[in-house]
VOGU-771798 format. One record per residue (C-alpha): residue number from 1; z, y, x; residue in one letter. Coordinates in nm, 2 decimals, decimal comma, padded with zeros to 4 digits. Each point is the difference from the previous one (the first is absolute). Example, Ala and Ser with C-alpha at 12.3 -4.5 7.8 and 13.67 -1.06 7.14 Angstrom:
2
<pt i="1" up="00,78" north="-00,45" east="01,23" aa="A"/>
<pt i="2" up="-00,07" north="00,34" east="00,14" aa="S"/>
% end
This chain:
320
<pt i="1" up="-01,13" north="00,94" east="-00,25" aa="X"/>
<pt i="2" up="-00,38" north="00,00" east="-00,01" aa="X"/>
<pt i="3" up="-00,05" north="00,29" east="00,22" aa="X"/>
<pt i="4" up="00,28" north="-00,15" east="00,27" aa="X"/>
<pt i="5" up="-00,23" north="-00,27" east="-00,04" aa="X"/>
<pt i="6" up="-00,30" north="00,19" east="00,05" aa="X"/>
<pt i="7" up="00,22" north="00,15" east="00,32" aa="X"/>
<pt i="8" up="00,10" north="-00,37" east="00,14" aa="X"/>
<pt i="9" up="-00,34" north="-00,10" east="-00,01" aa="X"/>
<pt i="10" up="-00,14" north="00,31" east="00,23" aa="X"/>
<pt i="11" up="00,28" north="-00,05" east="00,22" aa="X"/>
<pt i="12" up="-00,11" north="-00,29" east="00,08" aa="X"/>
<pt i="13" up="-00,36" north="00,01" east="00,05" aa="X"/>
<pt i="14" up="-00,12" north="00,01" east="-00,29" aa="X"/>
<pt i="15" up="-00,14" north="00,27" east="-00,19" aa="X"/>
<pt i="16" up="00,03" north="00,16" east="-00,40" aa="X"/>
<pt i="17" up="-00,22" north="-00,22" east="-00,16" aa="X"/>
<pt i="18" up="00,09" north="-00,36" east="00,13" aa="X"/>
<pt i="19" up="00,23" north="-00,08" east="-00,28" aa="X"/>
<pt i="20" up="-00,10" north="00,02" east="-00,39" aa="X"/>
<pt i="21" up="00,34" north="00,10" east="-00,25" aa="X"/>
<pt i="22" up="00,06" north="-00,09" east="-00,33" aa="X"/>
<pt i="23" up="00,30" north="00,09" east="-00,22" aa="X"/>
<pt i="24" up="00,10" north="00,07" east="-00,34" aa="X"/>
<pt i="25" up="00,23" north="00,25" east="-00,16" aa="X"/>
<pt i="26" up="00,15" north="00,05" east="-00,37" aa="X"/>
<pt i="27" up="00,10" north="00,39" east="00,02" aa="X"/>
<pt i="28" up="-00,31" north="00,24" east="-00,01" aa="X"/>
<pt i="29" up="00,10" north="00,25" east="00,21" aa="X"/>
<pt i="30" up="00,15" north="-00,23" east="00,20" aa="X"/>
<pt i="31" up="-00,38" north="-00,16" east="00,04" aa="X"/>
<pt i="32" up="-00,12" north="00,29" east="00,05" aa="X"/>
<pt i="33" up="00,17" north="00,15" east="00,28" aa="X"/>
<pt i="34" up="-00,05" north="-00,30" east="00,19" aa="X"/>
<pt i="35" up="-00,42" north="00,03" east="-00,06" aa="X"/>
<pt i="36" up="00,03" north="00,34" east="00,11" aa="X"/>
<pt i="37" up="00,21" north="-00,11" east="00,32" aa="X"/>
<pt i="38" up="-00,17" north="-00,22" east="00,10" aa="X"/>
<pt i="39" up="-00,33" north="00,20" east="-00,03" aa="X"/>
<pt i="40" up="00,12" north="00,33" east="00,16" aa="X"/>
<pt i="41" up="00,02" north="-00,29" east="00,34" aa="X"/>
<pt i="42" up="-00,34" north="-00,13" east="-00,09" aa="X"/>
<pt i="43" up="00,11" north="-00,33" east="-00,08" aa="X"/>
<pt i="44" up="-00,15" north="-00,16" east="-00,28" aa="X"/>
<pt i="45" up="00,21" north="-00,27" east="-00,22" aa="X"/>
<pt i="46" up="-00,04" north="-00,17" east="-00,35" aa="X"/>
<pt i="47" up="00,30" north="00,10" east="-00,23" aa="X"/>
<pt i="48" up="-00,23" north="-00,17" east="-00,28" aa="X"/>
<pt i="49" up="-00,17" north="00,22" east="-00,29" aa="X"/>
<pt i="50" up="00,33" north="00,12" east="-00,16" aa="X"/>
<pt i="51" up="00,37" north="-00,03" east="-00,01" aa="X"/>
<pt i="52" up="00,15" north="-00,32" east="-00,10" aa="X"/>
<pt i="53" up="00,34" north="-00,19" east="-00,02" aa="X"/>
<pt i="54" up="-00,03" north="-00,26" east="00,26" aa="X"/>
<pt i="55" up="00,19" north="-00,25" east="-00,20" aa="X"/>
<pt i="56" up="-00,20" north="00,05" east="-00,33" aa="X"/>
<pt i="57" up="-00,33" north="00,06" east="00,17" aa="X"/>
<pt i="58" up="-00,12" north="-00,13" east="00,31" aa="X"/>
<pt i="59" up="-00,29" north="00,24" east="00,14" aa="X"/>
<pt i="60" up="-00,04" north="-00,18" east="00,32" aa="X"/>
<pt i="61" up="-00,02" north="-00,42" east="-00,14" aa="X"/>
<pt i="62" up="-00,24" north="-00,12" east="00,22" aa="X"/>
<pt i="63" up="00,12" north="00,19" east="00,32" aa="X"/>
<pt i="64" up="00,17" north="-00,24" east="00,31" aa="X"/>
<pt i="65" up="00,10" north="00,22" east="00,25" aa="X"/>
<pt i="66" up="00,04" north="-00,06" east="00,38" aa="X"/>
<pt i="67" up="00,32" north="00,20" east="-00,01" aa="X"/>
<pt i="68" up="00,24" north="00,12" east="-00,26" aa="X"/>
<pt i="69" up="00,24" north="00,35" east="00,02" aa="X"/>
<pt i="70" up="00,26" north="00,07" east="-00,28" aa="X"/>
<pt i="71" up="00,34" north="00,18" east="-00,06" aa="X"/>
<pt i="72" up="00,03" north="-00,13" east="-00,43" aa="X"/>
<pt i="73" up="00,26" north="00,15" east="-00,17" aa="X"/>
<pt i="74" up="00,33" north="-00,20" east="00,03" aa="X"/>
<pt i="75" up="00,16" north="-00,20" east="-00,29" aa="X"/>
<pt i="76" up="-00,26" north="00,19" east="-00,28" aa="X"/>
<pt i="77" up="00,15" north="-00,12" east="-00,35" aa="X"/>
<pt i="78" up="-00,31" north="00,09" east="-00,15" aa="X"/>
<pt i="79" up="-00,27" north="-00,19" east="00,11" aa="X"/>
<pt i="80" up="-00,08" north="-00,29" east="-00,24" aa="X"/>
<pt i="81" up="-00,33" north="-00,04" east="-00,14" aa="X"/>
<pt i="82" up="-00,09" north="-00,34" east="-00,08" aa="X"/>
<pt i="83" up="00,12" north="-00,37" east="00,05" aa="X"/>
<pt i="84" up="-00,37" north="-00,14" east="00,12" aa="X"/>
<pt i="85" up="-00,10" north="00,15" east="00,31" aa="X"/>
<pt i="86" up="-00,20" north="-00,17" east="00,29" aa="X"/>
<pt i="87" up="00,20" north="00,19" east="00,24" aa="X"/>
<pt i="88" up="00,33" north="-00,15" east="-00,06" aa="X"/>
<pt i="89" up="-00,08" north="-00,31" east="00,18" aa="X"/>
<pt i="90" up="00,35" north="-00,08" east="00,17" aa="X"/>
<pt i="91" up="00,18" north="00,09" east="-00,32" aa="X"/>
<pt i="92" up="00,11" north="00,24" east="-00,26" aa="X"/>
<pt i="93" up="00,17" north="00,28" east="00,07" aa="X"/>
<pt i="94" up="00,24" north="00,12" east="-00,19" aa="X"/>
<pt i="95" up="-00,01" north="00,28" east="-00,30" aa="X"/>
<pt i="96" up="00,25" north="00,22" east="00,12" aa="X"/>
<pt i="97" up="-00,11" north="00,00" east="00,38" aa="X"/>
<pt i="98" up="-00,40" north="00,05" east="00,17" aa="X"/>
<pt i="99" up="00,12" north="-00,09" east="00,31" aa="X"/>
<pt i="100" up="-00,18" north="-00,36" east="00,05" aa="X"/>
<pt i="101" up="-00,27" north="00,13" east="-00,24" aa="X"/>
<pt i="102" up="-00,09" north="00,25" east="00,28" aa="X"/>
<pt i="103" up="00,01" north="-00,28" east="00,27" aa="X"/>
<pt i="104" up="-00,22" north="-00,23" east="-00,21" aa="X"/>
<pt i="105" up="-00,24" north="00,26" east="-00,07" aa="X"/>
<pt i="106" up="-00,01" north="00,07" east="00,41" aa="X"/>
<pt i="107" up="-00,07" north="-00,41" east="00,07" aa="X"/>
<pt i="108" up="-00,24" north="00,01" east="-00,26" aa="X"/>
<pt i="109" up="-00,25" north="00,27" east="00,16" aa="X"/>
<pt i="110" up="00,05" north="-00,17" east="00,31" aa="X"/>
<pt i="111" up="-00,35" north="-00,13" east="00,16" aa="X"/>
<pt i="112" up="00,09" north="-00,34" east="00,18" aa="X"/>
<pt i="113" up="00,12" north="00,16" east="00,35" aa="X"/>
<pt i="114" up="00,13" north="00,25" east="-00,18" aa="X"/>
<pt i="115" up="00,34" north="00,19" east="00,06" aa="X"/>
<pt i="116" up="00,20" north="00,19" east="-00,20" aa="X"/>
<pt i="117" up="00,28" north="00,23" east="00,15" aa="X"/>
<pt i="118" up="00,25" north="00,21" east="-00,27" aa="X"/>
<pt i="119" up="00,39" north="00,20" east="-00,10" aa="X"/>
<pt i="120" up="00,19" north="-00,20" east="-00,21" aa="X"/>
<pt i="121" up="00,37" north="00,04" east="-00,16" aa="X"/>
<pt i="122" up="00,22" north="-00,17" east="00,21" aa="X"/>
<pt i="123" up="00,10" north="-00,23" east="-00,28" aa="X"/>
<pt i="124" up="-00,39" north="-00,20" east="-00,02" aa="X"/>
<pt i="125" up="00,14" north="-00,13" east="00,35" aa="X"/>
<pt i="126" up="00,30" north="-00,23" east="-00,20" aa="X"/>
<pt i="127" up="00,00" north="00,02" east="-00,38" aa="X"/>
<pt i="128" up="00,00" north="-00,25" east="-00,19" aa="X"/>
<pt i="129" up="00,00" north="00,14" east="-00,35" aa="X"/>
<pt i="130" up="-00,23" north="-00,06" east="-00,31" aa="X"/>
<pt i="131" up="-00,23" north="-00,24" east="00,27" aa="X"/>
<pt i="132" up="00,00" north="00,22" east="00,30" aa="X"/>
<pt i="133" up="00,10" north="-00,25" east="00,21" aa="X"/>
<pt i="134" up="-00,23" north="-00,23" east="-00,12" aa="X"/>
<pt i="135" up="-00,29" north="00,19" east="00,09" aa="X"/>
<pt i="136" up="00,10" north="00,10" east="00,32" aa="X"/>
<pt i="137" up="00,06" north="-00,39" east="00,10" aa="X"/>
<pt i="138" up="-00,35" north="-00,07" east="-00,13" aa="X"/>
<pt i="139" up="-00,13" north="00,28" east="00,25" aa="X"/>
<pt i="140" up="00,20" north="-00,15" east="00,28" aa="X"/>
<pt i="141" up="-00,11" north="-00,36" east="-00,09" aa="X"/>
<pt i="142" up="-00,36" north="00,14" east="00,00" aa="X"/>
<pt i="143" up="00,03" north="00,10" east="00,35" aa="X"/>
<pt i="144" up="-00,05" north="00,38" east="-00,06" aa="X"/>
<pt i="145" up="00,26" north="00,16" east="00,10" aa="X"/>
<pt i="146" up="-00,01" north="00,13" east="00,38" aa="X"/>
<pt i="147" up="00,18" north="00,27" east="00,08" aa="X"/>
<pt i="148" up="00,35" north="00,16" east="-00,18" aa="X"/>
<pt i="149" up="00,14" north="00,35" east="00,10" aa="X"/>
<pt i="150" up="00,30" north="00,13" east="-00,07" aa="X"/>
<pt i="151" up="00,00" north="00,36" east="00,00" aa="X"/>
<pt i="152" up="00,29" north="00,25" east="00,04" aa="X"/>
<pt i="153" up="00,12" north="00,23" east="-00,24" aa="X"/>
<pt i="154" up="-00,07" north="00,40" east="-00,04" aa="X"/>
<pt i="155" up="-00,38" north="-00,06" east="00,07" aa="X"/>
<pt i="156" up="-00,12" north="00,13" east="-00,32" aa="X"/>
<pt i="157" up="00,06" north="00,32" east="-00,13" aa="X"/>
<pt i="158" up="00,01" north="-00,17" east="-00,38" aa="X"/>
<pt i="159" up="00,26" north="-00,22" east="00,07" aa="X"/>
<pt i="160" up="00,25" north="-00,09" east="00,29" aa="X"/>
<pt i="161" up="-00,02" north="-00,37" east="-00,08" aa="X"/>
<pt i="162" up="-00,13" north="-00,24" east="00,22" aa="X"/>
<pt i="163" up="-00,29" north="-00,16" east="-00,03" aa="X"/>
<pt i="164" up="-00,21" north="-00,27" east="00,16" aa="X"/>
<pt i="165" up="-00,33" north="-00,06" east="00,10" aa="X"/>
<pt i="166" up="-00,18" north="-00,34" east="-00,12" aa="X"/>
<pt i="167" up="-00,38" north="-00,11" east="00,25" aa="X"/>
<pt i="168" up="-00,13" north="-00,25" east="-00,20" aa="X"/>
<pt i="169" up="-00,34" north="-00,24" east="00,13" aa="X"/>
<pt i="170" up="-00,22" north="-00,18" east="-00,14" aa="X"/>
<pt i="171" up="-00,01" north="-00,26" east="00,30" aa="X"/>
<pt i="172" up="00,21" north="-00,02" east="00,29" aa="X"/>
<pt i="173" up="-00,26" north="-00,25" east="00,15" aa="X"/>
<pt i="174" up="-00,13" north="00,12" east="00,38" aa="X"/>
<pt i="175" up="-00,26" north="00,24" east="00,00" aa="X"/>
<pt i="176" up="-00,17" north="00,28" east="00,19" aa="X"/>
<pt i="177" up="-00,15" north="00,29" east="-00,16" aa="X"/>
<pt i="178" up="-00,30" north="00,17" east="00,20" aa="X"/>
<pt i="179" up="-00,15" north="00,36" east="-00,04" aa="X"/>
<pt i="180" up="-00,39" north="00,06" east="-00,12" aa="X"/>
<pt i="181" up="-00,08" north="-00,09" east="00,36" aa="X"/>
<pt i="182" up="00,16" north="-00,28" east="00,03" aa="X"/>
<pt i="183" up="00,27" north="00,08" east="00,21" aa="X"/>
<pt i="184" up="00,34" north="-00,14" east="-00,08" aa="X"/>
<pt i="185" up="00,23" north="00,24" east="-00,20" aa="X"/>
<pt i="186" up="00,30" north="-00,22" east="-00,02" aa="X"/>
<pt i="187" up="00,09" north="-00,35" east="00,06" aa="X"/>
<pt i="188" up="00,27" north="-00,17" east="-00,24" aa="X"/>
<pt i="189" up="00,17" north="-00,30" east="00,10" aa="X"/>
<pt i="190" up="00,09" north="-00,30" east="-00,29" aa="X"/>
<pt i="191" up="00,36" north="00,09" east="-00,14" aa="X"/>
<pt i="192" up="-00,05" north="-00,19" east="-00,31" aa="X"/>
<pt i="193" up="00,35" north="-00,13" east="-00,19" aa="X"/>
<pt i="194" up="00,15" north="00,31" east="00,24" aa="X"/>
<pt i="195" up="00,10" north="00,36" east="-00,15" aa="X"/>
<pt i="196" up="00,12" north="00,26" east="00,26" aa="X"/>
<pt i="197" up="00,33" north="00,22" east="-00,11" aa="X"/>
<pt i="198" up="00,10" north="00,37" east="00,15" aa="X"/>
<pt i="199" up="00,28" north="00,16" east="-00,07" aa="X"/>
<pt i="200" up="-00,02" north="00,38" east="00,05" aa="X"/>
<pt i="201" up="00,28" north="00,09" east="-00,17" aa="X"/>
<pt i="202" up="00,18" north="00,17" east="00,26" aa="X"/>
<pt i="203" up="-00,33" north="00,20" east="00,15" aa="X"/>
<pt i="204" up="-00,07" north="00,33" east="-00,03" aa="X"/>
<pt i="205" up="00,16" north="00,33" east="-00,01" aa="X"/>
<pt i="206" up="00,11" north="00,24" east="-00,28" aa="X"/>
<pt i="207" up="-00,16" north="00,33" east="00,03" aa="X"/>
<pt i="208" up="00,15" north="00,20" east="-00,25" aa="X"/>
<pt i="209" up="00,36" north="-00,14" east="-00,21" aa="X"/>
<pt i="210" up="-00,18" north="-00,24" east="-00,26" aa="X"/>
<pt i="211" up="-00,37" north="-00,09" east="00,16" aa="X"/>
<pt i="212" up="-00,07" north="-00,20" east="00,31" aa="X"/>
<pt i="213" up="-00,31" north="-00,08" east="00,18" aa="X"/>
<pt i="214" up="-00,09" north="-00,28" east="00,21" aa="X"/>
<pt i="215" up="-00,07" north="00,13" east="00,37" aa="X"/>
<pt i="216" up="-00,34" north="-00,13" east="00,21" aa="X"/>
<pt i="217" up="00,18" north="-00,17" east="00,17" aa="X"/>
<pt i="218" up="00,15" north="-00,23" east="-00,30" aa="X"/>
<pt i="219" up="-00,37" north="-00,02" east="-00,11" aa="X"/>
<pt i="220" up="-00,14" north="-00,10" east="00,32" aa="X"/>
<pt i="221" up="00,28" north="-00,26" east="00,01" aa="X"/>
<pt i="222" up="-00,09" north="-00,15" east="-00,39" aa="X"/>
<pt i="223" up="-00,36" north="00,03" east="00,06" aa="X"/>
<pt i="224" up="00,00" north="-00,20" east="00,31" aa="X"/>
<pt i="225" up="00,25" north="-00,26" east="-00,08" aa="X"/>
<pt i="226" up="-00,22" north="-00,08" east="-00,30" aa="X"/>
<pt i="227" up="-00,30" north="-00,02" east="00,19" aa="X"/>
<pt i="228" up="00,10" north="-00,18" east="00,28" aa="X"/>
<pt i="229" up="00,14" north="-00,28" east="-00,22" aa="X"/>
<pt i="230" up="-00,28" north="-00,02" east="-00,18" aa="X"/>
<pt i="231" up="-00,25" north="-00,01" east="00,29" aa="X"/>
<pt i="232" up="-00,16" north="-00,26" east="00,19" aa="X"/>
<pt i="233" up="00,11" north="-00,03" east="00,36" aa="X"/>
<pt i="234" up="-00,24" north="00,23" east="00,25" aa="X"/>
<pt i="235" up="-00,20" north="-00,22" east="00,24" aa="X"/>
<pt i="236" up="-00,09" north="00,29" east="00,19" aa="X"/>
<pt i="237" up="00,27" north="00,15" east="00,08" aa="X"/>
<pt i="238" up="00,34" north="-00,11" east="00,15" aa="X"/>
<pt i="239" up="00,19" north="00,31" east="-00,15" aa="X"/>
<pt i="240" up="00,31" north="-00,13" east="-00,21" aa="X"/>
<pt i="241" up="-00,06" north="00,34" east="-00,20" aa="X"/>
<pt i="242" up="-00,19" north="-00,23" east="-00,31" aa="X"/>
<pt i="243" up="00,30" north="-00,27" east="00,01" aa="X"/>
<pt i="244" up="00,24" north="00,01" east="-00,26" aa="X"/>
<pt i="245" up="00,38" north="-00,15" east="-00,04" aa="X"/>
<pt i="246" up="00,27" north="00,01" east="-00,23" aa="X"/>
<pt i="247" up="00,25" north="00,27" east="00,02" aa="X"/>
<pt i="248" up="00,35" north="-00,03" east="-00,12" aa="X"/>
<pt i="249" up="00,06" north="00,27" east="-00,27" aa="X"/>
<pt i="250" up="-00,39" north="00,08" east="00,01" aa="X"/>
<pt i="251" up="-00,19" north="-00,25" east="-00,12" aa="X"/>
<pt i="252" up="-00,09" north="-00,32" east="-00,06" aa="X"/>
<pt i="253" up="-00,32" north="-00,30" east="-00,04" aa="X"/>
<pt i="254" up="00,16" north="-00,19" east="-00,23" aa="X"/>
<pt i="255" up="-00,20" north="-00,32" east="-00,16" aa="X"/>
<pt i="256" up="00,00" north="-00,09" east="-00,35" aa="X"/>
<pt i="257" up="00,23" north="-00,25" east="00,04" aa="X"/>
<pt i="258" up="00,25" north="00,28" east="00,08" aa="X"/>
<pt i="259" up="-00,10" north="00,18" east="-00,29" aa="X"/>
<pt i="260" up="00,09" north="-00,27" east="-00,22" aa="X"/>
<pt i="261" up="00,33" north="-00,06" east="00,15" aa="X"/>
<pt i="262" up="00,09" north="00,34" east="-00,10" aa="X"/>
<pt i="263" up="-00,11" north="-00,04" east="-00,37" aa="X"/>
<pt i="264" up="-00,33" north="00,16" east="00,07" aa="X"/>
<pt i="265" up="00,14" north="00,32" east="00,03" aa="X"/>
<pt i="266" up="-00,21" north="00,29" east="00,24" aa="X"/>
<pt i="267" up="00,29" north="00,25" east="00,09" aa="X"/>
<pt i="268" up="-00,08" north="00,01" east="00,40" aa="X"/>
<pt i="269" up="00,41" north="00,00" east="00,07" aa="X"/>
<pt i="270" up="00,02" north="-00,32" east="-00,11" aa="X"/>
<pt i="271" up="-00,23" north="-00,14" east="00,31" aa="X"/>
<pt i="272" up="00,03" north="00,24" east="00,27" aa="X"/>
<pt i="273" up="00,40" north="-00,01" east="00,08" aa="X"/>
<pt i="274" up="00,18" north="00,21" east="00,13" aa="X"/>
<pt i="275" up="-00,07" north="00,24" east="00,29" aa="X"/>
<pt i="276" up="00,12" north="-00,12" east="00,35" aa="X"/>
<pt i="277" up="00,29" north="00,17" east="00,19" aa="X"/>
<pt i="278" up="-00,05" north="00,10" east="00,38" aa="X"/>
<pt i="279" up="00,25" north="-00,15" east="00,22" aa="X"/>
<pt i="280" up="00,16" north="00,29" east="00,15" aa="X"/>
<pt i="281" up="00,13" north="-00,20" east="00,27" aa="X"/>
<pt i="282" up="00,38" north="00,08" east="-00,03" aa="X"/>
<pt i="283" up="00,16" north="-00,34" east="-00,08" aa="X"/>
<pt i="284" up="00,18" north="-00,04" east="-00,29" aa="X"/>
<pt i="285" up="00,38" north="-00,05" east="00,19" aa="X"/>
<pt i="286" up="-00,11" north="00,42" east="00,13" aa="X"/>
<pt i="287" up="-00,13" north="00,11" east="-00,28" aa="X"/>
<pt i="288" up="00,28" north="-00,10" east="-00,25" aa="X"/>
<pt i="289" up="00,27" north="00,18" east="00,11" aa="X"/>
<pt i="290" up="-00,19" north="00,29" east="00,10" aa="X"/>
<pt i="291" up="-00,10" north="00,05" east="-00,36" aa="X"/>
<pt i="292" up="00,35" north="-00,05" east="-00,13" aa="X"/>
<pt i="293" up="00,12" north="00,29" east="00,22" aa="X"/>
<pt i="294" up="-00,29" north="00,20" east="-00,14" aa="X"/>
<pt i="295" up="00,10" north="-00,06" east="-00,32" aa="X"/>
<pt i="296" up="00,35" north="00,08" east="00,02" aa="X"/>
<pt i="297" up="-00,06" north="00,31" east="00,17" aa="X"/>
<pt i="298" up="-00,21" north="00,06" east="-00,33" aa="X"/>
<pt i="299" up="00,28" north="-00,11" east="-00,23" aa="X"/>
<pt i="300" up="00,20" north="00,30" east="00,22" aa="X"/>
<pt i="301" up="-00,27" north="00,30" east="-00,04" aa="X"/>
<pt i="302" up="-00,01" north="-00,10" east="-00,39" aa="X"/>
<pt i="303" up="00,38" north="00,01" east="00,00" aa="X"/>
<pt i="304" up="-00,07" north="00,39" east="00,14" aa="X"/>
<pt i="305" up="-00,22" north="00,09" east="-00,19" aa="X"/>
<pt i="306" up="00,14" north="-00,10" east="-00,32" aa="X"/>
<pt i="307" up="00,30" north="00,17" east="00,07" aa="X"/>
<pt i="308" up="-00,15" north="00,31" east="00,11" aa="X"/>
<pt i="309" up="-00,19" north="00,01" east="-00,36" aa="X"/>
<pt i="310" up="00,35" north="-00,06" east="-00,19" aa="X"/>
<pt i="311" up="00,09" north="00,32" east="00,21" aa="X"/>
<pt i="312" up="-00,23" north="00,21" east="-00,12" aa="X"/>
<pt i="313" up="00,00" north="-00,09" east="-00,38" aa="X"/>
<pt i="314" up="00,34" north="00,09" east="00,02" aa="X"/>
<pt i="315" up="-00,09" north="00,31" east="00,12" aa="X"/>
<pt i="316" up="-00,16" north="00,04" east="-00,25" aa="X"/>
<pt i="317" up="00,25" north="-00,07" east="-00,26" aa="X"/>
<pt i="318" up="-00,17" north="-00,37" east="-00,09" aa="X"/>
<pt i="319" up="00,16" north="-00,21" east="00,24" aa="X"/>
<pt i="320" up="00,30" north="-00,27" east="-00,17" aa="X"/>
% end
C-alpha cells in the first residue's frame, strides 16, 4: 500500500517525496521487510523505533493523518487489551471480534479532513452482535460514513469470501484541495447526511478456477462513479463525464434517513436494487409462445437423451 501510494502520487504529478508515511507493525520480521521495501524504492517512512501491538501500544498517538490505507485482519478473537482506551470513542468493541476496534483506531488518526479508506469482513457491514450495531449507528449518526463497497468473491488468494470496502471522512462539508502552487487538486461538493453505495458483486472475471480479478475496466468504472458523486459540478466545462446518477443494480446515494430505515445496516444490496432489464422489443403476446415451443422442444432432446444413456448402461450390464 505505501509504495502504490508512492506510485499514485507520481502518476499524478507529483513526485517521491510529497507524502510523509507512518505505520506500525507487531511481527519483527514482518517490520522489517517492510523497512527494507520501502528503502530498496528510496522511500523513507516511520514504522516507529520498534515493533509493537497496535492495540496494547500505540507508537503513532499523536499522528492525524490526511489519509488512511488498511486491510486488518477480519474477525481477530484475540485482540483485547484494555477496557480504557481513548480510541474507542463510538463504543466498545467486543472481546471476541477487532473489527470496530480497527475502524475506531482509523477515525482516531484521522486529521480533521481526513479520510480513511479499508477491507473489512463482510459481516462489519450488518452485525449486530455484542454492540456491533451500536457502533456502527454511532458512525452513521456522526456523519462518517461515505462510501460502502461490496466486493466479489475469489479476490483474495487467502480466502474466497467476499469482502467490502468501508471510505470513511472526517467531513463531508464542500471543499477544494489545492497543490503547493495553489492550483486546485480536487473540488468536493457538500454531501453531508448522504453515503454513496456500489455493488460490485457481479464484476470481474476469474482467471484461474478459485481467484478472480477485477478488470480496468471495472476499476475505472468504481473509481469514477465515486468521484463523480463526490465532486463539485465543473464550471468550466460542459462535459457530462464528472456527473454522476444512480444506477439500478450499481449503486446508490442514499441519505441517512435511508439508512435508518433499513436498521442502519451498510450492505450496498440493500440500496442499489436490482439491475434493470433491456427491453428487447419482442412483445410479450410474441414472446410467450415462442418460448413455450422452445421449451418443449427441450423437454423432447432431454427425453433423447435420457433414453440414449439408459441404452448404454444396459450395455453395459447396469441398466434396470
Amino acid at each position: 500500500m505505501f509504495v502504490q501510494s508512492e506510485k499514485f502520487v507520481e502518476a499524478h504529478g507529483g513526485k517521491l517525496g510529497d507524502i510523509s508515511i507512518y505505520g506500525q507493525e507487531s511481527n519483527p520480521t514482518t517490520r522489517r521487510l517492510a523497512v527494507m521495501n520501502l528503502a530498496l524504492r528510496g522511500i523513507e517512512a516511520d514504522f516507529g523505533p520498534e515493533h509493537a501491538d497496535t492495540f496494547r501500544r500505540d507508537l503513532q498517538p499523536d499522528l492525524r493523518a490526511d489519509y488512511v490505507l488498511a486491510n486488518p485482519p477480519f474477525n481477530d478473537s484475540d485482540w483485547f487489551r484494555k477496557d480504557d482506551d481513548v480510541r474507542r470513542q463510538y463504543g466498545v468493541p467486543p472481546r471476541g471480534n477487532a473489527n470496530f476496534a480497527w475502524v475506531q483506531h482509523f477515525i482516531h488518526h484521522l486529521a480533521p479532513q481526513g479520510m480513511a479508506g479499508f477491507v473489512l469482513a463482510n459481516g462489519s457491514m450488518s452485525s449486530n452482535q455484542s454492540g456491533e450495531g451500536d457502533i456502527r449507528r454511532a458512525l452513521i449518526e456522526a456523519d462518517l460514513v461515505d462510501c460502502m463497497v461490496a466486493l466479489p468473491g475469489q479476490l483474495f488468494y487467502s480466502t474466497p469470501i467476499p469482502v467490502c470496502l468501508w471510505f470513511l471522512v472526517k467531513s463531508k462539508a464542500a471543499r477544494t484541495i489545492k497543490h503547493a502552487d495553489n492550483s486546485t487538486l480536487d473540488s468536493y461538493r457538500d454531501r453531508r447526511r448522504e453515503t454513496l453505495f456500489i455493488d460490485t458483486r457481479k464484476m470481474g472475471k476469474l482467471i484461474d478456477r478459485i481467484h478472480r480479478e477485477l478488470t480496468d475496466d471495472d476499476l475505472a468504472k468504481i473509481v469514477h462513479t465515486y468521484r463523480a458523486w463526490r465532486s463539485a459540478p465543473s464550471h468550466n466545462s460542459q462535459s457530462s463525464t464528472n456527473t454522476y446518477s444512480d444506477v439500478p443494480g450499481f449503486c446508490k446515494a442514499a441519505t441517512t434517513a435511508d439508512i435508518v430505515s433499513h436498521g442502519y445496516v451498510l450492505t450496498p444490496g440493500r440500496y442499489v436494487g436490482a439491475e434493470e432489464v433491456e427491453d428487447d422489443g419482442e412483445p410479450f403476446e410474441e414472446k410467450m409462445p415462442r418460448l413455450v415451443a422452445e421449451l418443449h422442444a427441450q423437454f423432447v432432446e432431454s427425453a433423447k437423451l435420457e433414453e440414449a444413456i439408459k441404452a448404454n448402461l444396459q450395455g453395459l450390464s447396469y441398466g434396470t
